[in-house]
N, C-alpha and C positions, 0 to 999 in steps of 0.2 A: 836726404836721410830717410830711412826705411824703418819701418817697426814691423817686428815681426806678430801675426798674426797670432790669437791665442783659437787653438784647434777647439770646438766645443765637446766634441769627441773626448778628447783628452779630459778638459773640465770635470765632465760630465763621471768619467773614469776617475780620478782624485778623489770627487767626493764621495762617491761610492763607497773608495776603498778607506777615505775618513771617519764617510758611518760606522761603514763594521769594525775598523778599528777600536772605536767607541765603545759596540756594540760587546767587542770581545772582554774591553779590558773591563765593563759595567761587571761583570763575573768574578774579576780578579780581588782580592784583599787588598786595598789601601793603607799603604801606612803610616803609621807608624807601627811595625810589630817587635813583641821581647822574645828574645831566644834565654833560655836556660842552659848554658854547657855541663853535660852530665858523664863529658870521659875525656882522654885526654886529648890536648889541642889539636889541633888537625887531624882527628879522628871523624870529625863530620859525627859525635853525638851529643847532641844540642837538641833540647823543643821550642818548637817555634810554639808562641800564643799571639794571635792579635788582640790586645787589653779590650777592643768594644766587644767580641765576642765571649770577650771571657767575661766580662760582667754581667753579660745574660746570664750563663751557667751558675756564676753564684747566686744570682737573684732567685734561680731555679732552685735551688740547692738549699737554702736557708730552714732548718729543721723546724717544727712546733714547739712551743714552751711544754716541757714535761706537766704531766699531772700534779698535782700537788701530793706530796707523799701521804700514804694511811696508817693508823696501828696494825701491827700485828698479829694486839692482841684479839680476843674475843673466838666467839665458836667458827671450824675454815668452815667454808665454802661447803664443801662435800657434804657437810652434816645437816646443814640447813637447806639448801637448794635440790632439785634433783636432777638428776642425768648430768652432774660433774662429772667428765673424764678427762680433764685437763684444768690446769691447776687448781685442783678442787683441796689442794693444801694452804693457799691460802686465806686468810684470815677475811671476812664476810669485806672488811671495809677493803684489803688490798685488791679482792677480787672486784668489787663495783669498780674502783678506782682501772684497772685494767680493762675490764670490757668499757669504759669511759674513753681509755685514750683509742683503742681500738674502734669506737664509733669513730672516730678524729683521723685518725689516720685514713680509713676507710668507707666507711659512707657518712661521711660528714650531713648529706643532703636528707638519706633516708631513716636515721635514727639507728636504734636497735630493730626495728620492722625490717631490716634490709637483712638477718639475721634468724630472725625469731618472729615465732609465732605469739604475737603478746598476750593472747586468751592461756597460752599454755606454754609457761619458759623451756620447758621440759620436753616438747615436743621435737622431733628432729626432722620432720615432715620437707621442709625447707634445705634443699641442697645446697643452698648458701652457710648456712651452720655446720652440717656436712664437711664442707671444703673446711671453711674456718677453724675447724675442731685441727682435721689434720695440716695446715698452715701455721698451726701454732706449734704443732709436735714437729715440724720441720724447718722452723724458728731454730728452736731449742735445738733441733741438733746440729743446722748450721753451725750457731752460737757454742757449742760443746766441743764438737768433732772435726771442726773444721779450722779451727784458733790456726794453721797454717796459712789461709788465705783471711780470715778477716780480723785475727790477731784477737786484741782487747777489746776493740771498737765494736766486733758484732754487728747485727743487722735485729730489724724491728720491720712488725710489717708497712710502717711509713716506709722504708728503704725502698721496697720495689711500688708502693700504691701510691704516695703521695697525694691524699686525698679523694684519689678513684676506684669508683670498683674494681676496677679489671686494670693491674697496672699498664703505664701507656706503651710501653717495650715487651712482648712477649711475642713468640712466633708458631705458625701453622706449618705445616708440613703444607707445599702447594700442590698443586693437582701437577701430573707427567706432563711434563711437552711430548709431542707429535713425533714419534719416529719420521721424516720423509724417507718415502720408499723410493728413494734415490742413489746417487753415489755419495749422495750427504750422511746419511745414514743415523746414527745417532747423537743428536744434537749436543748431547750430556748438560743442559742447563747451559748452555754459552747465550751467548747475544743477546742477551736479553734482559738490559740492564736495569737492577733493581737497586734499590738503598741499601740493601741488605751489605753489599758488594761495592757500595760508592758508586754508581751509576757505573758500573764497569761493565768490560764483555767477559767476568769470572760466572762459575757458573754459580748461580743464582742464590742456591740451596747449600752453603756450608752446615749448616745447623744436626740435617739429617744424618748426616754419617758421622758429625762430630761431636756431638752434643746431646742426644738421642738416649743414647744405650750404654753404660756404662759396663756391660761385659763386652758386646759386642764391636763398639765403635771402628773405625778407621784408626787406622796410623795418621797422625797430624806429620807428615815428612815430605820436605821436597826433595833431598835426594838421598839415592840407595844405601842402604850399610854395606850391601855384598854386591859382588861384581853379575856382570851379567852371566849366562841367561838364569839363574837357578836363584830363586830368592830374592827377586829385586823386583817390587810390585808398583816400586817409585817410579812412576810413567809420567808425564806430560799433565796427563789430565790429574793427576792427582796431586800433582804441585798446584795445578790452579785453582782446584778446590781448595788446596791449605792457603792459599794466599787469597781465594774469598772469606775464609773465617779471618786471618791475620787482617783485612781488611775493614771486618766486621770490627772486630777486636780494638783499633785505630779511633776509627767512628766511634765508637761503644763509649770508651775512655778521653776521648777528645785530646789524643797524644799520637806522635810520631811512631815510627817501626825501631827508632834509636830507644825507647821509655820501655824495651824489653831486650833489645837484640845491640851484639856487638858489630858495627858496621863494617870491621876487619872481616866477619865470616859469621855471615848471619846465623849459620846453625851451630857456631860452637857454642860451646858451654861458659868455654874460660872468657874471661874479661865481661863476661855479661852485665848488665846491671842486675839488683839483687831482684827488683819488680817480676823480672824473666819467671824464676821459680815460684813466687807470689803468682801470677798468672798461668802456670803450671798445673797448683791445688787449684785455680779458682775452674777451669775448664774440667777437670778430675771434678767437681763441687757442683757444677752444672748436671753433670752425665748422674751421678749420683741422684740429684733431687727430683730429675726427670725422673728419673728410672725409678726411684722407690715412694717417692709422696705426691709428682703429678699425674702423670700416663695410669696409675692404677685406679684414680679417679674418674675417668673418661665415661663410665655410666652411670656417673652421678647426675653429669652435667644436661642440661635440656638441649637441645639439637642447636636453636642459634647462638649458643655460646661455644660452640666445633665450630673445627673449621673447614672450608672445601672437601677434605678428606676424611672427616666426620673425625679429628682427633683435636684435642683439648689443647687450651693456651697452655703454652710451657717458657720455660725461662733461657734467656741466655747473657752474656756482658752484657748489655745493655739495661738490661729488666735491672739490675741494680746503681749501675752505675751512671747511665742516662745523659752522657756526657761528659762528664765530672770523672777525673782521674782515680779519685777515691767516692764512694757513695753520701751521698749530703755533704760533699767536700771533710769527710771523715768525722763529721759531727758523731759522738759519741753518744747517741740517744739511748744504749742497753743499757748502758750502766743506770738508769733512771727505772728500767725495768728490770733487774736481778731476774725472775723468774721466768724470763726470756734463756736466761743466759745457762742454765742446766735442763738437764735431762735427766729421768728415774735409772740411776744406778741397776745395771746386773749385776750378776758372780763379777768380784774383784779377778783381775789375770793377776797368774805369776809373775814374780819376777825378771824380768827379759836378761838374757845371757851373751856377755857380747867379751867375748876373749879375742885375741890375736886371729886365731886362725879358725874360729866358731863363733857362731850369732843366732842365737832363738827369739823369736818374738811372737809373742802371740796376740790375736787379734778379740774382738767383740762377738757375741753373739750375731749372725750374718753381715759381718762387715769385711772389708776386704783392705777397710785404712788403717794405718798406725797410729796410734795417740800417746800423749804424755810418753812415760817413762819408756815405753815403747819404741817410739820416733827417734827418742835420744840413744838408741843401742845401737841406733845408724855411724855412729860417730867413730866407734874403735874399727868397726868392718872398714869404714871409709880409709880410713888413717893408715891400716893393713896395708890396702888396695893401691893407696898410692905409694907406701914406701916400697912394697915390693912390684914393679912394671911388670913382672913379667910370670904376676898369678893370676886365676883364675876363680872365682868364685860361680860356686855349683850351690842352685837356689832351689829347692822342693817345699813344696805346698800343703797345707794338711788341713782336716776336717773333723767337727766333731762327729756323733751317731746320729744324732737328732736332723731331721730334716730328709726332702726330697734326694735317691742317689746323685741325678744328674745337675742339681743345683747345686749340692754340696760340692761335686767334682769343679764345676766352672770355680766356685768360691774358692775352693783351696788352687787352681790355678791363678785367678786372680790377684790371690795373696800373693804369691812367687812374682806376677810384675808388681806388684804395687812396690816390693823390694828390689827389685829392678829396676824400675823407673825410677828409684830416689838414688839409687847408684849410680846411673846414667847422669841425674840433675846433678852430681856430687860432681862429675867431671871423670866419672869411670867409661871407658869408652865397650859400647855395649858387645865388640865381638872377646871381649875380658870375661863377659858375665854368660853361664849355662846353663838354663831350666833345665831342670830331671826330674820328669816324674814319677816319683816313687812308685813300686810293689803294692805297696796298701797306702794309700791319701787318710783315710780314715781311721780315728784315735781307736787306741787299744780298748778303753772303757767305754761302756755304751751308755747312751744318753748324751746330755749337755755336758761335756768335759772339757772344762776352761783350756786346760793344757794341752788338747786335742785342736786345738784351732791354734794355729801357731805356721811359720816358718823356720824353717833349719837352712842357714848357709855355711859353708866349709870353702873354706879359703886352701887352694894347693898350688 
């Protein structure tokens, strides 16, 4: 009787390939994990959560005890203090009681010093007070203007700082990769994989073209509205870039591509879940608060608080959400601060006009978004649009006198998408809808003419 030999070769090949086995699956999630189903059965939209990961994120997430409420009464702020320019209508105790939670939220370690000058409250010497002044006016208009992406709930400066200076999620524009002067040619941010993108080969930088500039930005699309060659800027690379932010986006929320997108056809509209348009304003709400309350800061800041590219921390999903689907798992901490939650009124708008086959809306002093009664005029245009298939809405722009010519013209364009993009979110498909820009953009009465800053669409 014979026994056959055991080859050491072989052995030796087994356990190799045992290690790495090992070695691969150490990387993998063990489970037990919970799926959520959020569409219909074998539609493959379900979120996966593994329960030991998710309990970090709540641990994370657990908001501070509010301040204890103050009177109202007594002489504000403004009268007694100097150099109030934000909420200096508060009443002396509401106000201590805010700059209080504000030490808490924010430098817990350094006091009020991390802020102020303590020889001289008044003094604004310190670009930390600086920033703070306008992070509170951009608080307030989050909290006001933006009630489409963060609803009732609001945000507070715990929401992106959670205890630190410099919240821990904000991003630099990175220094260019290297043209090689080869047949490789330009790299566009590939291979080069960063968190930003899940350790992926996308390119690196979603932020910049998408998040940046709220007149200027990128189209987020991966693929074309119009057929080739004339119009269709939807190439390759530009899918990859939208699927490094939609990646970003993933990460940011600690949720699947289903917790926005219909898995029948990711770029429709219809069957969406309702998050989709929620994340819609929240990207529109990024480009915005870059654009108008961070980047104009950049000469405030002292050189090591830039970055490579000498430009300032700025925000993107992440900076408030941190993980967490909703931000402090939607812990409601404004309502605890009400004077978070508004901003100082302008001119009241008119009435907005929303008939069958016409719709006027007018907008804010330099703004380009819809609000209140505003927003709601979308409703009869929509209703229009879909009973009749086969109209056409023709969208023009308009401006008051007041201001710069060539901002005002970008602004009254802007106005005409921002009415475009919520007809397109509505399920209007966008070769239905026509910018025109009008003969004169600019209102008949000169100056600040509420009525002058508006949209006109006509339905034919």
């Amino acid at each position: 009787m014979t026994h056959a030999t055991r080859n050491p070769r072989s052995s030796r090949w087994l356990a190799f390939v045992a290690l790495a086995t090992g070695v691969l699956l150490a990387g993998c999630e063990r489970p037990p994990v919970d799926t959520v189903q959020t569409g219909y059965r074998g539609t493959g939209m379900e979120q996966v959560y593994n329960p030991r990961t998710f309990a970090k994120v709540v641990e994370a997430n657990q908001p501070p005890d509010a301040q204890p409420p103050a009177s109202p009464d007594g002489p504000k702020a403004k009268d007694i203090y100097q150099n109030v320019q934000v909420l200096g209508d508060l009443s002396v105790g509401q106000f201590t009681r805010h700059m209080a939670a504000i030490t808490q939220w924010v430098a817990p370690q350094q006091g009020c010093a991390y802020c102020h000058n303590l020889q001289n409250l008044a003094d604004d010497s310190l670009y930390t007070k600086v920033v703070a002044r306008r992070m509170l006016q951009m608080t307030q208009h989050i909290n006001e203007n933006w009630k489409n992406h963060v609803a009732a709930t609001g945000v507070t400066c715990y929401t992106c700082h959670r205890g630190q200076n410099v919240p821990q999620q904000v991003w630099f524009q990175p220094v260019p990769q290297r043209v090689r002067a080869n047949f490789i040619g330009d790299l566009a941010e590939q291979n080069q994989p960063a968190e930003t993108v899940g350790l992926a080969s996308l390119p690196y930088d979603p932020f910049t073209p998408y998040l940046l500039d709220k007149i200027n930005s990128a189209p987020i699309r991966v693929n074309g509205t119009t057929a080739l060659p004339t119009g269709n800027l939807s190439s390759i690379k530009q899918a990859e870039f939208t699927y490094g932010l939609m990646m970003h986006m993933s990460g940011a929320l600690g949720v699947n591509c289903t917790y926005c997108h219909n898995t029948q056809n990711f770029g429709k509209w219809e069957g969406s879940p309702p998050q989709r348009l929620t994340a819609y304003h929240g990207i529109r709400m990024a480009r915005d608060v870059n654009s108008d309350y961070i980047v104009p800061l950049t000469d405030k800041f002292p050189e090591n608080r830039l970055g490579p590219m000498g430009d300032v921390a700025k925000v993107n999903c992440a900076t408030c959400h941190q993980g967490a689907y909703k931000p402090v798992l939607g812990a409601q901490m404004a309502k605890d601060y009400p004077e978070l939650l508004k901003v100082l009124k302008t001119t009241s708008l008119p009435a907005p006009v929303s008939e069958p086959l016409f719709a006027l809306m007018y907008f804010a002093v330099g703004s380009p978004v819809l609000e209140g009664t505003q927003e709601k005029a979308m409703g009869q245009l929509v209703q229009t649009m879909k009973t009749r298939p086969r109209a056409t809405a023709t969208i023009s722009g308009f401006h008051s006198a007041t201001g710069g010519a060539d901002l005002n013209a970008e602004l009254a364009k802007q106005r005409a998408f921002t009415v475009r993009d919520s007809l397109i979110a509505a399920g209007i498909a966008e070769s239905r809808i026509v910018l025109e820009k009008p003969v004169e953009t600019q209102g008949n009465v000169a100056g600040e003419d509420p009525s002058a800053r508006r949209v006109e669409v006509r339905v034919n």
